[in-house]
Backbone bond lengths (Angstrom), bond angles and torsions (degrees), N, CA, C in turn:
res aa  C-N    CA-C-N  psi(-1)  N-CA   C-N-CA  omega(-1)  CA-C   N-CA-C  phi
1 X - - - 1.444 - - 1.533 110.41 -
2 X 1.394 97.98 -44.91 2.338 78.66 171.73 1.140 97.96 -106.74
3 X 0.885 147.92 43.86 1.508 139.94 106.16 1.954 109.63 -41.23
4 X 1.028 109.84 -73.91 1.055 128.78 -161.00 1.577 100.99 -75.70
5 X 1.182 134.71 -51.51 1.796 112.94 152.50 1.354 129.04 -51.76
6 X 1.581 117.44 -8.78 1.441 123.47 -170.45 1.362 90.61 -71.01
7 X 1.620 108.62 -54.17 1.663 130.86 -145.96 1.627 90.06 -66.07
8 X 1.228 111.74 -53.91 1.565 114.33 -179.37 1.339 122.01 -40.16
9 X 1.514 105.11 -59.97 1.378 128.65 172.56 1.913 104.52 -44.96
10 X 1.230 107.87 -60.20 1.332 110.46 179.71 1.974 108.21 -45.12
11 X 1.649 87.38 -50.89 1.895 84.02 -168.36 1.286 118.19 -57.94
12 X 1.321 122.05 -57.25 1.161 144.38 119.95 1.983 97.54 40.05
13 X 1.358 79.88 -108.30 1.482 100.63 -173.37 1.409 113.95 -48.67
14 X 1.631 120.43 -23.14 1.289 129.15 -149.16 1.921 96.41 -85.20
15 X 1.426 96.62 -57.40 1.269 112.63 148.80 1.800 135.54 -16.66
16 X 1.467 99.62 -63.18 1.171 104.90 173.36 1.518 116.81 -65.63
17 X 1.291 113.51 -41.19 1.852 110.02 170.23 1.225 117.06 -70.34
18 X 1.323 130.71 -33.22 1.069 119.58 156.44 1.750 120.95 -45.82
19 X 0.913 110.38 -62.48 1.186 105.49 176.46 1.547 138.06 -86.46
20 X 1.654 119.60 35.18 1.050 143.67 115.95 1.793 146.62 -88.35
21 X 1.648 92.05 16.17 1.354 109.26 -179.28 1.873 106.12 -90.68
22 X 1.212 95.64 152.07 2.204 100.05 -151.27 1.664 61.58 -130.75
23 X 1.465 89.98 134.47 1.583 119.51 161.82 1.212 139.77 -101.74
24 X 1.506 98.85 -3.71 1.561 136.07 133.11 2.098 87.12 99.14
25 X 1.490 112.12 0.82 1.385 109.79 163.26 1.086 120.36 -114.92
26 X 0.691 129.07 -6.41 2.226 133.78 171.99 1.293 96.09 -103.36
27 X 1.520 113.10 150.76 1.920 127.59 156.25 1.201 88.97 -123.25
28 X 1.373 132.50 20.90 1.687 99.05 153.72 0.989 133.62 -76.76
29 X 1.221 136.58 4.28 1.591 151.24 157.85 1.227 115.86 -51.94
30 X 1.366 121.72 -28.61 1.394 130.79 -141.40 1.224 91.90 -88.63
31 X 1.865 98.10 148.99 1.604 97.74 -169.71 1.862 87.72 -134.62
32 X 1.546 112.15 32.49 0.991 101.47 170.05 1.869 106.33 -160.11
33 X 1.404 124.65 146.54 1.091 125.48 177.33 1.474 140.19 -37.00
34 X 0.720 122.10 103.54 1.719 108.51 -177.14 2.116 121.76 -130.96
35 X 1.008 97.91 -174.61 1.886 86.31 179.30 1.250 77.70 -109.34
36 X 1.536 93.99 153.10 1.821 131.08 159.22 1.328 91.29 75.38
37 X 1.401 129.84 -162.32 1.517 139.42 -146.44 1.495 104.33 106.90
38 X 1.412 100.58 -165.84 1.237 107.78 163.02 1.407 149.71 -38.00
39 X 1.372 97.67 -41.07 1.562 116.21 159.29 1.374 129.40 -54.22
40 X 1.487 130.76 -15.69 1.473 135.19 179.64 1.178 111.59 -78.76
41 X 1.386 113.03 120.18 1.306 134.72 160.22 1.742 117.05 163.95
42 X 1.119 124.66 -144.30 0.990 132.25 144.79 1.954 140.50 -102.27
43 X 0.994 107.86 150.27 1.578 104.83 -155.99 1.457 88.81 -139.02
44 X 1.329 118.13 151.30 1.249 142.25 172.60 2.100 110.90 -130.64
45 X 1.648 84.19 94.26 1.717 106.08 171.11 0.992 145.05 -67.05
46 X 1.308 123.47 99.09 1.869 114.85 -179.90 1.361 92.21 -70.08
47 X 1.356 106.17 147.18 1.427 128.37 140.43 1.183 122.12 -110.40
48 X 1.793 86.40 125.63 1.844 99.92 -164.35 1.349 115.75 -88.79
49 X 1.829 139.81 48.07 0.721 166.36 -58.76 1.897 117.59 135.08
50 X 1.498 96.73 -89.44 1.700 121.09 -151.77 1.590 92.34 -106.83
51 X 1.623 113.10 -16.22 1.767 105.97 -137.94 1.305 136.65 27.14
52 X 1.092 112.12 33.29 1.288 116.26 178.43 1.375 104.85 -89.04
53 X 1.706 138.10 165.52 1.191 143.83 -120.20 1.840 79.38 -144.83
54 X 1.508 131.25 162.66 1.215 127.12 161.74 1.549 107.11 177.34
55 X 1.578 109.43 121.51 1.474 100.10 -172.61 1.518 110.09 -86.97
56 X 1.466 100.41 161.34 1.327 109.60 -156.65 1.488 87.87 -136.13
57 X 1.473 127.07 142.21 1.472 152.58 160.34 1.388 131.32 -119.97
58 X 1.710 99.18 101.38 1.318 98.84 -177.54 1.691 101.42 -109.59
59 X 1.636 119.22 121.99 1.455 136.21 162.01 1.566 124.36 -71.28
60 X 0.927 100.00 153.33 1.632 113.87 -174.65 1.495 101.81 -75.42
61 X 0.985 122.72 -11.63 1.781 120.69 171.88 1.496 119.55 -99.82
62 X 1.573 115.03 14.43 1.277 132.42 155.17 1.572 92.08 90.01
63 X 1.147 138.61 21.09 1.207 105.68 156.90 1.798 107.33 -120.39
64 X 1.485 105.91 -178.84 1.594 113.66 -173.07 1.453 88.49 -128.57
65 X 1.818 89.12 177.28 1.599 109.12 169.40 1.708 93.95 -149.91
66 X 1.622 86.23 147.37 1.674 92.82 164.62 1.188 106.75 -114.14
67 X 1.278 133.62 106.54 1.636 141.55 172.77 1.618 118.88 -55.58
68 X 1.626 125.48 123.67 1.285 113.76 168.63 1.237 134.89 -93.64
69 X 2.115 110.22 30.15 0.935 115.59 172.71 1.428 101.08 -155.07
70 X 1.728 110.56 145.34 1.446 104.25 168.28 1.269 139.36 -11.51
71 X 2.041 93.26 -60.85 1.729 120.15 -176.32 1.864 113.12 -45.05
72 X 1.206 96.45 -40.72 1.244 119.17 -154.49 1.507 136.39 72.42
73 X 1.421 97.18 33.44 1.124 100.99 175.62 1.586 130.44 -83.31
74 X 1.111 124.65 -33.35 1.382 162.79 135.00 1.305 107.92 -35.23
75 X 1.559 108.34 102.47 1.616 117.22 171.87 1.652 113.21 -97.13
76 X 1.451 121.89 109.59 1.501 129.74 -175.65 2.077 104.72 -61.47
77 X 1.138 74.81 -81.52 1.812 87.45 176.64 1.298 99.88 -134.71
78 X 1.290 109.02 172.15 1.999 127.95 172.55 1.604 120.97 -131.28
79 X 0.922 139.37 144.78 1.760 117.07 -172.57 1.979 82.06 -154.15
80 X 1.398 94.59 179.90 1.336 108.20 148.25 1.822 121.21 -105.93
81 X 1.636 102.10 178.15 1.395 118.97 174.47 1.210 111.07 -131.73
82 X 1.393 122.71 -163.66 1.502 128.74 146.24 2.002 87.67 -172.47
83 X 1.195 93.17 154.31 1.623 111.87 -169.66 1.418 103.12 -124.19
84 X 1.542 108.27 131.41 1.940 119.29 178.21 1.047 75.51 -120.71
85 X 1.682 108.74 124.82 1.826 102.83 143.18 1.704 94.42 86.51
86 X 1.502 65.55 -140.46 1.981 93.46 177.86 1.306 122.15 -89.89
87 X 1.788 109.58 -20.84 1.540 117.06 -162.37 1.688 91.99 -94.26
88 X 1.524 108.57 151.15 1.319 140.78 178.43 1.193 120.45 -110.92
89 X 1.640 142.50 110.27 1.497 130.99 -167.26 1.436 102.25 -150.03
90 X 1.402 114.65 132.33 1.404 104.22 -171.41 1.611 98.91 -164.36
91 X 1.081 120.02 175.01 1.551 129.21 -167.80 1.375 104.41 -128.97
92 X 1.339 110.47 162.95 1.305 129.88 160.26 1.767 140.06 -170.47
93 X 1.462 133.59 -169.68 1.277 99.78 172.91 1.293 97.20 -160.48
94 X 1.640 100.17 131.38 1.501 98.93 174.78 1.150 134.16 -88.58
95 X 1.320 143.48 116.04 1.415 149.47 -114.33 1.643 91.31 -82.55
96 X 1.355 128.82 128.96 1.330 123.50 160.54 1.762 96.19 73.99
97 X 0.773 122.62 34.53 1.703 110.93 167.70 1.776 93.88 -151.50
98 X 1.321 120.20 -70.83 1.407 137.73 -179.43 1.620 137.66 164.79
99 X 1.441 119.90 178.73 1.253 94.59 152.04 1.026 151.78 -93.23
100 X 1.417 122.71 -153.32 1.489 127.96 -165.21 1.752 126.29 -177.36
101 X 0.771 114.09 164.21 1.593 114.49 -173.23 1.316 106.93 -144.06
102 X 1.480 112.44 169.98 1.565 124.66 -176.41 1.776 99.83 -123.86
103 X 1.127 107.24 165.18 1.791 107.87 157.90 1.735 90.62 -162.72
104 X 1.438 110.57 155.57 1.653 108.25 175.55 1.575 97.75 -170.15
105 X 1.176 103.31 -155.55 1.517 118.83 163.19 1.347 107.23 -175.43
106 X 1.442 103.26 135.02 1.840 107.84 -166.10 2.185 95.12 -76.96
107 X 0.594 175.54 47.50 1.647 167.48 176.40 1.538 111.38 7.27
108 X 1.333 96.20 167.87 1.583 96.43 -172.73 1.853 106.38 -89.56
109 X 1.481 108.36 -15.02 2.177 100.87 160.26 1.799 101.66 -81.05
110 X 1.277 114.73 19.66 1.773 89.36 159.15 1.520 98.80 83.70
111 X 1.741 128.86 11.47 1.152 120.95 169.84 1.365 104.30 -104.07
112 X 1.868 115.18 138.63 1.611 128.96 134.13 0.762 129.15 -122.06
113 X 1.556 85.51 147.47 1.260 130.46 -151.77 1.824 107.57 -115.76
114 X 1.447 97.76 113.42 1.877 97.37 -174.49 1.248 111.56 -136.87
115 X 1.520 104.70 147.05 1.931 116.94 -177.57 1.508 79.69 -96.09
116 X 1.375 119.96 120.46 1.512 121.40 156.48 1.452 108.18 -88.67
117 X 1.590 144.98 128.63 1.270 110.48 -161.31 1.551 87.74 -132.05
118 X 1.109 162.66 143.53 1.524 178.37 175.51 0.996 115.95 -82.54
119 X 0.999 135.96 85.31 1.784 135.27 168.75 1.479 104.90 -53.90
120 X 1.255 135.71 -22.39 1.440 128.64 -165.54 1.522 108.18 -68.29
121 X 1.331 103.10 -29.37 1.764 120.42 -179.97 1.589 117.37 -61.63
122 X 1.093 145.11 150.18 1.695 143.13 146.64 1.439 95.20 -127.08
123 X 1.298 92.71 114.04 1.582 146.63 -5.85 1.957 107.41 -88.00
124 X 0.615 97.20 137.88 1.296 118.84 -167.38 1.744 105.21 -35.98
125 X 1.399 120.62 135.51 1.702 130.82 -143.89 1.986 76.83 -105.81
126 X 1.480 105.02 124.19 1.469 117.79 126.16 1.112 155.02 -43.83
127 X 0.645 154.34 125.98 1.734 130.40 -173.53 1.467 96.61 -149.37
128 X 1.279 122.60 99.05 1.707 121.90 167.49 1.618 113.92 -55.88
129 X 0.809 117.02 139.19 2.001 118.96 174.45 1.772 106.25 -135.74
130 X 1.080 110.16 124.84 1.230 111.02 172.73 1.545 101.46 -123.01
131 X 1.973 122.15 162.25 0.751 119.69 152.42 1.375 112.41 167.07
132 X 1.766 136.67 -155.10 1.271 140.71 -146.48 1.144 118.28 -131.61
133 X 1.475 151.22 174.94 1.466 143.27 169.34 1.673 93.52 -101.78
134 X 1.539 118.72 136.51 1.073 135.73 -162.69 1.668 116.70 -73.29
């Protein structure tokens, strides 16, 4: 019999280090906020809405841009984020209209997925966005 709680005890524990080992390429583990993750780069957004197409840049120094042109030359608004995991949440404000926030989660095929939500609205406008790294 403690034999056999030892062995447990052993798995047990063996288990648990395993599963605090970081593979130093996923943050879905992460059980705490940080800038950049998965989310850095550039992304090209449907809006499930307008269908209209709009690239989006998220940096490793926690902030984004929403571009008002393909080129990207044209900066719409800028906000910050920070990324737990998989989920994406970040703020921003559009100059002379209001603010706004994001929430999403990037997936493990390389899709995000974001509630853009509009405070300028009552009751406040949704806007689904899906999309890809460019």
């Amino acid at each position: 019999m403690k034999k056999l709680f030892l062995s447990l005890a052993v798995a047990v524990a063996m288990v648990g280090l395993m599963a605090g080992c970081d593979d130093g390429g996923s943050d879905s583990s992460s059980s705490t906020s940080s800038k950049g993750g998965s989310a850095v780069g550039t992304w090209s957004l449907l809006d499930g809405l307008t269908g209209e197409t709009s690239p989006w840049s998220f940096k490793a120094d926690g902030t984004f841009v929403i571009y008002s042109d393909a080129s990207m030359t044209s900066v719409g608004v800028s906000g910050t984020y920070t990324q737990n995991g998989n989920a994406v949440t970040g703020t921003f404000t559009n100059p002379g209209v209001g603010d706004a926030d994001i929430s999403g989660t990037v997936n493990d095929h390389g899709t995000l997925q974001l509630d853009f939500v509009e405070h300028w609205h009552d009751p406040y406008k949704h806007v689904p966005m899906t999309g890809s790294k460019q």
